[in-house]
C-alpha positions in Angstrom: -24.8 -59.4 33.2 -26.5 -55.9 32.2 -23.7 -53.8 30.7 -26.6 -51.0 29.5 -27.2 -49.1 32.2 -23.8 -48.2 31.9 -23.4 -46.9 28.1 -24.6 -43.5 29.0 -21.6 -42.4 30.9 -19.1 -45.0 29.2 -19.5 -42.8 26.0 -19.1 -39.7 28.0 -15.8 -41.1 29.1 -14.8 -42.0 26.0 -16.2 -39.0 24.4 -13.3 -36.9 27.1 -11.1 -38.8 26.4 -11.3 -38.9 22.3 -12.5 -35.7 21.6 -15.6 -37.6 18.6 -18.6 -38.6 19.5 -18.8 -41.0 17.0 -15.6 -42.6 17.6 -16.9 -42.8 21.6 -19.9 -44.4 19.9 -17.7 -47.0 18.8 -15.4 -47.5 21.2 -18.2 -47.7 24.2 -19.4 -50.6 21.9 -16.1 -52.5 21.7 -16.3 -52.0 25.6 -19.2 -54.0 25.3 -17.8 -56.4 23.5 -15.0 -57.1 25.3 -17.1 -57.0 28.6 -19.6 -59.4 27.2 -17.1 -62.0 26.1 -14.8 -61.9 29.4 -17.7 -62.0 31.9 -17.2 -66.0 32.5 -13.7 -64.2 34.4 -15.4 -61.4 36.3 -14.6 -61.2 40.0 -17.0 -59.5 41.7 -14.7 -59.6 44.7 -12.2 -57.5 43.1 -14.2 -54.9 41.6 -17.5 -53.4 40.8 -18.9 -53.8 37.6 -18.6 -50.3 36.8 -14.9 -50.2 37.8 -14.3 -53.4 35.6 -15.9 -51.3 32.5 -14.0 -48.8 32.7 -11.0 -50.7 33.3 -12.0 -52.0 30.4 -12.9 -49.1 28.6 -9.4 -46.9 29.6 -7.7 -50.0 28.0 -9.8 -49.2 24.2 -9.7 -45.9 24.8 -5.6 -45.8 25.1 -5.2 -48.2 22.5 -7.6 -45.8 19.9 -5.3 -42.6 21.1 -1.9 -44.1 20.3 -0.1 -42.5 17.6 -3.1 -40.2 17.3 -3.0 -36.4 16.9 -5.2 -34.4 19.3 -8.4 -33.1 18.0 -8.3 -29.3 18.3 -10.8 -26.6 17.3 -8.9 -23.7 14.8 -8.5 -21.2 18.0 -5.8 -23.9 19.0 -4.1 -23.9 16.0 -2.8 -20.2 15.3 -3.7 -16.8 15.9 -7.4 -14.8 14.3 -8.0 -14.1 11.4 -8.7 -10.4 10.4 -10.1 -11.1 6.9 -14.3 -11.5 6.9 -13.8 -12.7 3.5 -11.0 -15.3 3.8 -11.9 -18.8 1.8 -13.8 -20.9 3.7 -12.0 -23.8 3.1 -12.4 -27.0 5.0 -9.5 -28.8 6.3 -10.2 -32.3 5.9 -7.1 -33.4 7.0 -7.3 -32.1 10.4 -9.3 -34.2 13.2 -11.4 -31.4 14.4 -13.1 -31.0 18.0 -16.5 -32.7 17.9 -19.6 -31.3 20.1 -21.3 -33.4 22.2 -25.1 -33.9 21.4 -26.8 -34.0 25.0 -30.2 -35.3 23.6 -28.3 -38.7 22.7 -27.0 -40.0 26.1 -28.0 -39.8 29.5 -25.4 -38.1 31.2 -25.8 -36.4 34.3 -22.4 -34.4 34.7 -22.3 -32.5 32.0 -20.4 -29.4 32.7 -17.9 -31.7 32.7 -18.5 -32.1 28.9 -18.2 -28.4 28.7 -16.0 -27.8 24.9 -13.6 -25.6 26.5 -12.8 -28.3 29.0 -12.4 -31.2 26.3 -10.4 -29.4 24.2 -7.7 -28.6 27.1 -8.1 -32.3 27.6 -6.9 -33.2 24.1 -3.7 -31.0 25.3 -2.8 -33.9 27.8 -0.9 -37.0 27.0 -3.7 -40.1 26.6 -2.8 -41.2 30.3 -3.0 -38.2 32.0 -6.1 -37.4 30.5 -7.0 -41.0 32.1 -6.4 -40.3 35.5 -7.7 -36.6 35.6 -11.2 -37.6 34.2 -11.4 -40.6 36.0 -10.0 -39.3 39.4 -11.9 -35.8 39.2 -14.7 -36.2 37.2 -15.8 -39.7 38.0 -14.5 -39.7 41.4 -13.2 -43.1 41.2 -10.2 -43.6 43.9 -6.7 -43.6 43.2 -6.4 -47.0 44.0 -9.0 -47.9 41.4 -7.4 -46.2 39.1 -4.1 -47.4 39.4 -6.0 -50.7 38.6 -7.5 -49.7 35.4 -4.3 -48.8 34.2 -2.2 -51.3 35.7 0.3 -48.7 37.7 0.7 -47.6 40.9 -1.0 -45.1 43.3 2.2 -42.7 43.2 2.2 -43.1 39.7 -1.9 -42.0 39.3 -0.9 -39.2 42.1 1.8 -37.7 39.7 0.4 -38.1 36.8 -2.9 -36.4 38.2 -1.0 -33.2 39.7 0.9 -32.5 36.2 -2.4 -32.5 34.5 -4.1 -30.4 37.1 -1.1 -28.1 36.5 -1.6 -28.2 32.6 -5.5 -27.5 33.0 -4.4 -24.9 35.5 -2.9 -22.4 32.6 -6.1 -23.2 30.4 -8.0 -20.0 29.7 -12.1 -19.7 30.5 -13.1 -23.1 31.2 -14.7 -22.1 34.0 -16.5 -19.1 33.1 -20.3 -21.0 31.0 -23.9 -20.5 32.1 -26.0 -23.5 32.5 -28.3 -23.9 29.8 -31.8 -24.4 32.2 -30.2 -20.7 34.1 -32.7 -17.9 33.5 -29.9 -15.6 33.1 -28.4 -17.6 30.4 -32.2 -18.4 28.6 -32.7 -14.8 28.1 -29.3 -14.0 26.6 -29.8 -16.8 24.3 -33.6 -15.9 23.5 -32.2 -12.6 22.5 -29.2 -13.7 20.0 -31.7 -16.2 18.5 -34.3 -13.1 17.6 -31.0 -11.8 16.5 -29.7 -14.4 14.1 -33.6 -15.0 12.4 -34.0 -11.1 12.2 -30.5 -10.9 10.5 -29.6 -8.0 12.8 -26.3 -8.0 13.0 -26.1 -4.7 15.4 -28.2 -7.0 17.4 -25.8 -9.9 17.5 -23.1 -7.5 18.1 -24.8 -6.1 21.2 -25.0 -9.6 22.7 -20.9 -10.0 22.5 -18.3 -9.8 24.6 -15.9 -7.0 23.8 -13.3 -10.0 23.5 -16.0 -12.8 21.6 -14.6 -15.7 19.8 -16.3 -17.1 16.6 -15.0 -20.4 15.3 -16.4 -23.0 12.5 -14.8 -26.5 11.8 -13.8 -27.9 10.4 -13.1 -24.6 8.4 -9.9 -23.7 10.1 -10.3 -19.8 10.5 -11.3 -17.9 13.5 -12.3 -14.4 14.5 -12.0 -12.3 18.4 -13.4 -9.1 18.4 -17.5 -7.8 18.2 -16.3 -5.9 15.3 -14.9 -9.6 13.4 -17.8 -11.3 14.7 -19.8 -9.0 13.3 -18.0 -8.4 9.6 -18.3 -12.0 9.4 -21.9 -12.4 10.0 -22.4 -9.6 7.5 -21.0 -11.9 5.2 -23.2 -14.7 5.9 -26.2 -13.1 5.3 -25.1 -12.0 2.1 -24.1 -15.2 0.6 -26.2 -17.5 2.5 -29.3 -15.7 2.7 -31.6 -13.6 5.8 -34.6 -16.3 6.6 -33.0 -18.5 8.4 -34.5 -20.7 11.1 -33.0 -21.8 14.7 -34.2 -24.4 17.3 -32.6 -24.4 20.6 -30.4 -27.5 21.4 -28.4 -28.6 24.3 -24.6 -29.9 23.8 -21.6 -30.4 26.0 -23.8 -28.9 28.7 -23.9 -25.8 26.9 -26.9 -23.8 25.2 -26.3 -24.6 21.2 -28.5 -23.6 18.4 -29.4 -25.9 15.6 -28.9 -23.2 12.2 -31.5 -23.9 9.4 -30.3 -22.2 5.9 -33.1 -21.2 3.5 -32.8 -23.4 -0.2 -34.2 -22.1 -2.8 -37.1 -23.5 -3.5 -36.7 -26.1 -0.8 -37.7 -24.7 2.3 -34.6 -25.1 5.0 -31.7 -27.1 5.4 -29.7 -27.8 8.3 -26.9 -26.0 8.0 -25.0 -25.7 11.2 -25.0 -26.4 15.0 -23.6 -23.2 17.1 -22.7 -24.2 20.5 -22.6 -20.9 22.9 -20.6 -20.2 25.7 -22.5 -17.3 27.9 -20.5 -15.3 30.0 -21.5 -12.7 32.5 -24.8 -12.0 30.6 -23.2 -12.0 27.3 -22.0 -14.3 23.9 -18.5 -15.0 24.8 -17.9 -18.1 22.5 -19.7 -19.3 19.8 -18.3 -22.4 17.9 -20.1 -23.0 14.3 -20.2 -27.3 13.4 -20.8 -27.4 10.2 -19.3 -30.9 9.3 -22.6 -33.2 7.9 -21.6 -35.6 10.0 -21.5 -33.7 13.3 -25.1 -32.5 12.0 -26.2 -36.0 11.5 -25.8 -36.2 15.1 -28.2 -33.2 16.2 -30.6 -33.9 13.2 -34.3 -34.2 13.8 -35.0 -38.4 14.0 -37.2 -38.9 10.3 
């Protein structure tokens, strides 16, 4: 039996439902595993092999979650911050949010990726999450479901209204451009001229009255053109003005892959920025700056 075809969107799933790349790395693999050594029992007659995965996979994926805290990004945790020149601390102890690198996997649904949408995910308990993403983002039927999780159809029905309820009162998880939209190019054309000019009136002009600049796993965030702006007045002072950017793709989203200059070392990755555009403007920008998010959208040597 051929499980590969399948690890694409198996880490996709895993990814929604963990919240860490990595860790969906490593759990699609145990899926795998576990697939590989029970195929002698596989009943074609009773399911797909896809169904059977993912069966398979809801099972390691539940088992990882238990006792786990969510994985939030700081604008979850507590209100802005109004200081530009607050410590930029990390908080290590704190699971933070991971981006999705869309250059890894073949995924075709990837708004459903979309960071906004994963992080009201993490707000769900474990099997609610389940049964929304496999109900209305894989489209599997409520009887399969109910299957995967060993319950019942009312049960997969309930559980699947509450969290449509729950998603309901989420804010903006709607509102992102497509990456490949001209519309959305452009605007991101523009704050990438921006950023490698150091023109922070530039960036400015590219906001949202309202924008939203977050960096884990530093846990502070700023709201406001005028924050976003202070902030990035900051950067450039302490981190330097040549900076280099390469467009990247994550969560479905346009993101920018931030190069640093080092002294006498040319550039060094220093963060990935993943953009939400909104009615022709920045809305959202959330800074990764962990190395070992970066590892994930560094160049292959």
């Amino acid at each position: 039996m051929d499980f590969e075809p399948y690890r694409g969107e198996l880490v996709a799933y895993c990814y929604r439902m963990l919240g860490s790349f990595h860790e969906a790395e490593d759990l699609t693999q145990e899926t795998m595993l576990r697939a590989w050594k029970a195929r002698e029992r596989y009943d074609p007659a009773r399911a797909s092999v896809r169904t059977w995965l993912y069966r398979i996979a809801t099972r390691v994926c539940l088992s990882a979650l238990e006792g786990r805290a969510r994985r939030p990004l700081p604008s979850g945790l507590g209100a802005p911050s109004e200081d530009p020149g607050a410590p930029l601390t990390p908080a290590v102890d704190v699971p933070w949010l991971e981006p999705f690198p869309d250059a890894r996997c073949d995924v075709e649904a990837r708004t459903d990726l979309r960071l906004a949408l994963v992080a009201a995910l993490q707000l769900l308990p474990a099997r609610q999450r389940a049964v929304l993403v496999l109900r209305e983002v894989l489209e599997f039927s409520a009887a399969e479901v109910a299957g995967q999780l060993g319950t019942s159809v009312a049960a997969v029905n309930s559980a699947l209204q509450r969290a449509r309820a729950a998603l309901a009162r989420g804010d903006g998880i709607d509102a992102v451009g497509e990456p490949v939209d001209a519309g959305t190019r452009a605007v991101v054309g523009r704050y990438v001229r921006a950023f490698e000019a150091a023109d922070v009136a530039g960036l400015v002009r590219l906001l949202t009255e309202d924008a939203v600049l977050e960096m884990p796993p530093v846990p502070l965030w700023y709201r406001g053109r005028r924050e976003y702006g202070r902030f990035m007045e900051r950067v450039f002072a302490l981190r330097g003005t040549d900076w280099r950017v390469e467009r990247v793709a994550a969560n479905g989203q346009p993101a920018l892959a931030a190069y640093a200059p080092e002294r006498g070392a040319g550039h060094r990755l220093h963060s990935v920025q993943v953009l939400t555009v909104a009615g022709g403007r920045v809305a959202h920008n959330v800074v990764f700056a962990d190395p070992r998010v970066l590892a994930a959208f560094a160049p292959s040597p």
